[in-house]
C-alpha positions as CSV (number, residue, x, y, z in Angstrom):
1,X,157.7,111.7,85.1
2,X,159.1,115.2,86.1
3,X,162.5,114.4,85.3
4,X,161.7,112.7,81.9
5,X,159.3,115.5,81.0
6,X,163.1,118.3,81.8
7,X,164.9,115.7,79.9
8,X,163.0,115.9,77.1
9,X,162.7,119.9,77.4
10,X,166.8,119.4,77.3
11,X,166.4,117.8,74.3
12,X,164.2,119.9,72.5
13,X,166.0,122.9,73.7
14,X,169.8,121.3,72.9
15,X,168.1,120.5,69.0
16,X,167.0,124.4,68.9
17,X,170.3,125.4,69.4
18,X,172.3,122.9,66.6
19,X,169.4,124.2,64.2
20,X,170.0,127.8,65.0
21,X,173.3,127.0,63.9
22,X,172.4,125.4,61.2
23,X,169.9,128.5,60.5
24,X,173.1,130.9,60.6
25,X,175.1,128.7,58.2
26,X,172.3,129.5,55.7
27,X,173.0,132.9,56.0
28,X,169.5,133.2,57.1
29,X,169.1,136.4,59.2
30,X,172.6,138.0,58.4
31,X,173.4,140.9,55.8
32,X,173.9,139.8,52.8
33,X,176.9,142.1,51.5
34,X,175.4,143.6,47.7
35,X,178.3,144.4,46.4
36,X,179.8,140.9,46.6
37,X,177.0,138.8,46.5
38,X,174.5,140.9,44.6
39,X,170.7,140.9,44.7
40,X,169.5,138.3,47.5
41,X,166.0,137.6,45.2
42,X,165.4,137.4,42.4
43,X,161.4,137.8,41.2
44,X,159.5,135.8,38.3
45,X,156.1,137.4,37.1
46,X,154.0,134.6,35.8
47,X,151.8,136.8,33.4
48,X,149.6,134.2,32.1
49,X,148.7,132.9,35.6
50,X,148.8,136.1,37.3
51,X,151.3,134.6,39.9
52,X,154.2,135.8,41.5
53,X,157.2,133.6,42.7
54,X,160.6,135.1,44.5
55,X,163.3,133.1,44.7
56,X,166.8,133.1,46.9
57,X,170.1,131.5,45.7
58,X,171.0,127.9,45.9
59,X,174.6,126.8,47.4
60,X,175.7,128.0,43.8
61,X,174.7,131.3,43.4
62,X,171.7,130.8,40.9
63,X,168.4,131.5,42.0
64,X,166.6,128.2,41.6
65,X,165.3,128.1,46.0
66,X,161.8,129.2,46.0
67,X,160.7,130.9,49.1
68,X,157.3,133.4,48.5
69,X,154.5,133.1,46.4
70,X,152.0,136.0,45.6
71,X,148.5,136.3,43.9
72,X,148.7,139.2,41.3
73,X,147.0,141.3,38.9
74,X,148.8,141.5,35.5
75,X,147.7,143.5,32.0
76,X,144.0,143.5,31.7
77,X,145.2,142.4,27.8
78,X,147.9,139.8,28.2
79,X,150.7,142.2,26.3
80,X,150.4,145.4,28.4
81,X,152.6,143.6,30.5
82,X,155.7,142.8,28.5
83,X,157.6,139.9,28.6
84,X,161.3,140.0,29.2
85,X,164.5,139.9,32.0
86,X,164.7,143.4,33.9
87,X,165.8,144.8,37.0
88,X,163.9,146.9,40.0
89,X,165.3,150.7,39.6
90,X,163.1,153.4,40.9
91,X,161.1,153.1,44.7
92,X,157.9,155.2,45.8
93,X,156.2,154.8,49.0
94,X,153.3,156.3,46.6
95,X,152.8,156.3,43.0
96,X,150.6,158.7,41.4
97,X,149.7,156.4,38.3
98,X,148.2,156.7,34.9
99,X,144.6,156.5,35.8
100,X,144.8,159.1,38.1
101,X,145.0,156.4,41.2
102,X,147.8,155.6,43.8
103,X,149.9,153.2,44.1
104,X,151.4,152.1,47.5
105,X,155.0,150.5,47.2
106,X,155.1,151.2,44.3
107,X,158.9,149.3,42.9
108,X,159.5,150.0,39.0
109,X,160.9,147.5,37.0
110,X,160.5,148.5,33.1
111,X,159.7,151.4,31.8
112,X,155.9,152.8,33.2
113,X,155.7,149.1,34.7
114,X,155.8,148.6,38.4
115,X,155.1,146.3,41.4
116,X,152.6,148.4,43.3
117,X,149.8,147.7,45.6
118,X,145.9,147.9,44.3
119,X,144.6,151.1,43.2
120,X,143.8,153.7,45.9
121,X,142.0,156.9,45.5
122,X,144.4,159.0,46.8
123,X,147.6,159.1,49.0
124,X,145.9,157.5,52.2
125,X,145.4,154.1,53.2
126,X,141.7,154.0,53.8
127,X,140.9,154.8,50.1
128,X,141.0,151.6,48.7
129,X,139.0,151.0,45.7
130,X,138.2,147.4,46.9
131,X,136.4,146.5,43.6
132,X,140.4,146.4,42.3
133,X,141.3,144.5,45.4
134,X,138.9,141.5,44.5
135,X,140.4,141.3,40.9
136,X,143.7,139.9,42.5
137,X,144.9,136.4,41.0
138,X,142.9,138.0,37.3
139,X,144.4,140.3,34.5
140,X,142.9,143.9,35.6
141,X,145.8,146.1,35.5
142,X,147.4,148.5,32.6
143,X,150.6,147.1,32.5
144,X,151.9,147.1,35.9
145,X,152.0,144.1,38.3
146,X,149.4,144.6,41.2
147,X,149.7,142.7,44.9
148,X,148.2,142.7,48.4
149,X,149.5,145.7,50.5
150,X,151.9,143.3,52.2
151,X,153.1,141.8,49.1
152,X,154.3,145.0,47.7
153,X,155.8,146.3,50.9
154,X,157.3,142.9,50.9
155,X,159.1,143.4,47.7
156,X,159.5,147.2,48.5
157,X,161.3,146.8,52.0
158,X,163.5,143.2,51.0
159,X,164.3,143.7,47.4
160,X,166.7,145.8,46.8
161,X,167.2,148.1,43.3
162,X,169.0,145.5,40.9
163,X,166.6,143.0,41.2
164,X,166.1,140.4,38.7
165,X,162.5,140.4,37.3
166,X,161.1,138.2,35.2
167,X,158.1,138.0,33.2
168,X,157.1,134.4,31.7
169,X,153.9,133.0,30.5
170,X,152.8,129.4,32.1
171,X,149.0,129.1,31.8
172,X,149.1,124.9,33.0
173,X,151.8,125.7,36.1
174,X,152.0,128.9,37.9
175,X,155.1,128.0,40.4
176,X,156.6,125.7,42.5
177,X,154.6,127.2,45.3
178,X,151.3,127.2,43.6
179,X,148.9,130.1,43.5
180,X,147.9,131.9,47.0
181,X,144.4,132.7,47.5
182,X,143.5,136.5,47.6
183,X,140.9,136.9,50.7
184,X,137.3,138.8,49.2
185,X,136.1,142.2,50.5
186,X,132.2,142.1,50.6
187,X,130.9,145.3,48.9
188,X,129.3,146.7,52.1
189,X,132.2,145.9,54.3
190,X,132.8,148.7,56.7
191,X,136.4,148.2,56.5
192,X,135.8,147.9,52.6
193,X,138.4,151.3,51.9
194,X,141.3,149.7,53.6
195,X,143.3,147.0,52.5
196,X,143.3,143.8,54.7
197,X,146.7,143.1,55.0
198,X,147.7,146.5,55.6
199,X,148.7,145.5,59.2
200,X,151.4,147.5,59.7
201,X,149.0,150.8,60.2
202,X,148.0,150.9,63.6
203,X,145.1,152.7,62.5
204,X,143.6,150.0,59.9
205,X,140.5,148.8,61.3
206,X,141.3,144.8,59.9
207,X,143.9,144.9,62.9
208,X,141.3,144.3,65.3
209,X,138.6,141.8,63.0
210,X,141.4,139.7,60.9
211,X,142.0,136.2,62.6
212,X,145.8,135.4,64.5
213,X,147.9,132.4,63.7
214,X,149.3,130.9,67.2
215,X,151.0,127.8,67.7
216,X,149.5,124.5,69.2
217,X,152.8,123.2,70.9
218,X,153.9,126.6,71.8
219,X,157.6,126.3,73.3
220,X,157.7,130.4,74.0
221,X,160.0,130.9,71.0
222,X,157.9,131.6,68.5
223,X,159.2,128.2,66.4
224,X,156.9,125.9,64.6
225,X,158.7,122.2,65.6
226,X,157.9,119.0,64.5
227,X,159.6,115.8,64.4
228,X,162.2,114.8,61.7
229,X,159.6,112.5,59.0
230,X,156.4,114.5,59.8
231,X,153.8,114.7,57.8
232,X,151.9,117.9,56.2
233,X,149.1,117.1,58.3
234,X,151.5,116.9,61.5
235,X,152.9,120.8,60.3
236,X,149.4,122.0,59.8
237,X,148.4,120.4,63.2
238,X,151.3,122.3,64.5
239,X,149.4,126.0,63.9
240,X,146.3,126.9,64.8
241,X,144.1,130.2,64.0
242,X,142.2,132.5,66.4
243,X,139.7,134.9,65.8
244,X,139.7,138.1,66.5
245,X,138.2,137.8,70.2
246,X,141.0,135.4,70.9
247,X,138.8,132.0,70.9
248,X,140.7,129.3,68.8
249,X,138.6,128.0,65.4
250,X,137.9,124.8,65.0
251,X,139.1,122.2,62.5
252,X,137.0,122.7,60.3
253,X,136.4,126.1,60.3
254,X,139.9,127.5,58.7
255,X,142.7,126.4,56.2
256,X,146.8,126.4,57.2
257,X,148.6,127.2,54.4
258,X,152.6,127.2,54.7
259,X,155.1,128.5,51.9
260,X,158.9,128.3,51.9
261,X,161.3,125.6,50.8
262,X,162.0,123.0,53.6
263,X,162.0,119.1,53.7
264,X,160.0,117.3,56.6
265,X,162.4,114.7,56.4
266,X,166.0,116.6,56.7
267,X,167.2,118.1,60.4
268,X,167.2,121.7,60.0
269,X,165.6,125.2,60.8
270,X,163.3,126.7,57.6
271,X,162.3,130.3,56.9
272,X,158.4,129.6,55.9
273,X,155.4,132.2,55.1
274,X,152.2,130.9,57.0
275,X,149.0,131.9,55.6
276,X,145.6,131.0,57.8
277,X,142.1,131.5,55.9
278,X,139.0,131.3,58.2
279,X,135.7,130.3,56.8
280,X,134.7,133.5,55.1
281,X,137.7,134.1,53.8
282,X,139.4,136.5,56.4
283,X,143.3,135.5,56.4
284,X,146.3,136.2,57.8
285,X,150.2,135.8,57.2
286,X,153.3,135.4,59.0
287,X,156.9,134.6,58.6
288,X,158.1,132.4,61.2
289,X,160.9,129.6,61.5
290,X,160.2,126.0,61.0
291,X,162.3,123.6,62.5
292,X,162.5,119.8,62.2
293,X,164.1,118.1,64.9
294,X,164.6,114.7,66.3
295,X,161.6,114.8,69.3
């Protein structure tokens, strides 16, 4: 039993390294050279759904591989957000804006209109005015296009000035990779002035209440496998959420939600976004590899 349990460690391990390979031949991972190549993303702003989809390039260059899908707030009145093909210019780690609030990430795209994070009331991360934050996935803004914390720095930190943007209307289909839920701040939250997904400031209290994704069939990599002609239930079996304290939920008591472009079906390794939701809508994201392997 020993030796068939290393021989199949072996294999596992043998199929890591051909997709890793694999992974590499995608360009996944390596710098993508600008000047050649241009823009890695390219970003489409359905207005009418108040969903964001980015997109990477196919094998010929056009952008038609969707990877990341974001809830958004677009024009409180459907034309304050114009419709139209721009391009990312100007980048602000804040954004004083026209209502006298913040915005953090703030990545301009046409004229006044930006990506940018929900409303804050000032420079600092723990003056959120969650009110705004709850609007996500509804029209609420003046113009620009608001996102989660995360999504904007997303868009901030990976898309570089140059970017494609574009603004469609699509009320019956808002992307290929649907429409992610936007988690709820209760109005007497104590954490209510900081934005949830924030995580990258040590000091935001949601660090230590938000649940953790962790992987059922851990192999110490940090790789989601499953077996070549899995099944969605088999991937979502594959991850499993925590909360906070560390104690694993159960079934029934959280939602797996995984974004990216991959086939269950095809040999490979996968770049996915894996969103868990507990049961009062506390949720968490992560960007981890997926690989499909013959087990």
């Amino acid at each position: 039993m020993r030796k068939i349990m290393k021989l199949a460690k072996k294999v596992v391990l043998c199929g890591l390294a051909l997709v890793m390979s694999v992974l590499l031949s995608f360009g996944v991972g390596m710098t993508v050279n600008a000047e050649e190549e241009g823009p890695r993303y390219e970003i489409r702003v359905n207005r009418a759904a108040n969903c964001v989809t980015v997109y990477e390039k196919d094998e010929t260059g056009a952008y038609t591989v969707p990877v990341k899908a974001m809830p958004c707030s677009c024009g409180i009145e459907l034309d304050y957000t114009p419709l139209g093909t721009f391009s990312t210019s100007d980048y602000y780690e804040w954004r004083l804006m026209v209502d006298n609030t913040y915005g953090q990430y703030a990545v301009r795209f046409v004229n006044r209109i930006l990506f940018h994070s929900v409303p804050y009331v000032s420079d600092a991360p723990d003056t959120l005015v969650a009110e705004e934050y709850n609007k996500l996935g509804e029209p609420a803004s003046h113009g620009c296009v608001r996102l989660t914390a995360n999504d904007s720095k997303w868009i901030y930190e990976n898309c570089e000035k140059g970017t494609t943007v574009i603004v469609y209307d699509d009320v019956e289909n808002p992307g290929p990779l649907g429409k992610p839920s936007a988690m709820k701040i209760q109005p007497d939250h104590p954490y209510k002035n900081w934005d949830p997904t924030d995580v990258t400031k040590e000091e935001n209290p949601w660090n230590d209440d938000l649940p953790r994704l962790y992987l059922t069939r851990d192999m110490g990599d940090g790789v989601i496998y499953v077996p070549v002609g899995a099944t969605q239930e088999d991937l979502k079996a594959a991850i499993g959420l925590r909360n906070a304290q560390g104690l694993p939920y159960g079934g029934v008591d959280y939602q797996i939600y995984v974004n990216g472009t991959y086939d269950l079906n095809t040999f490979g390794a996968y770049r996915v976004w894996v969103t868990g939701i507990d049961a009062i809508g506390r949720m968490t994201e992560q960007e981890m590899i997926l690989a499909v392997v013959y087990m």
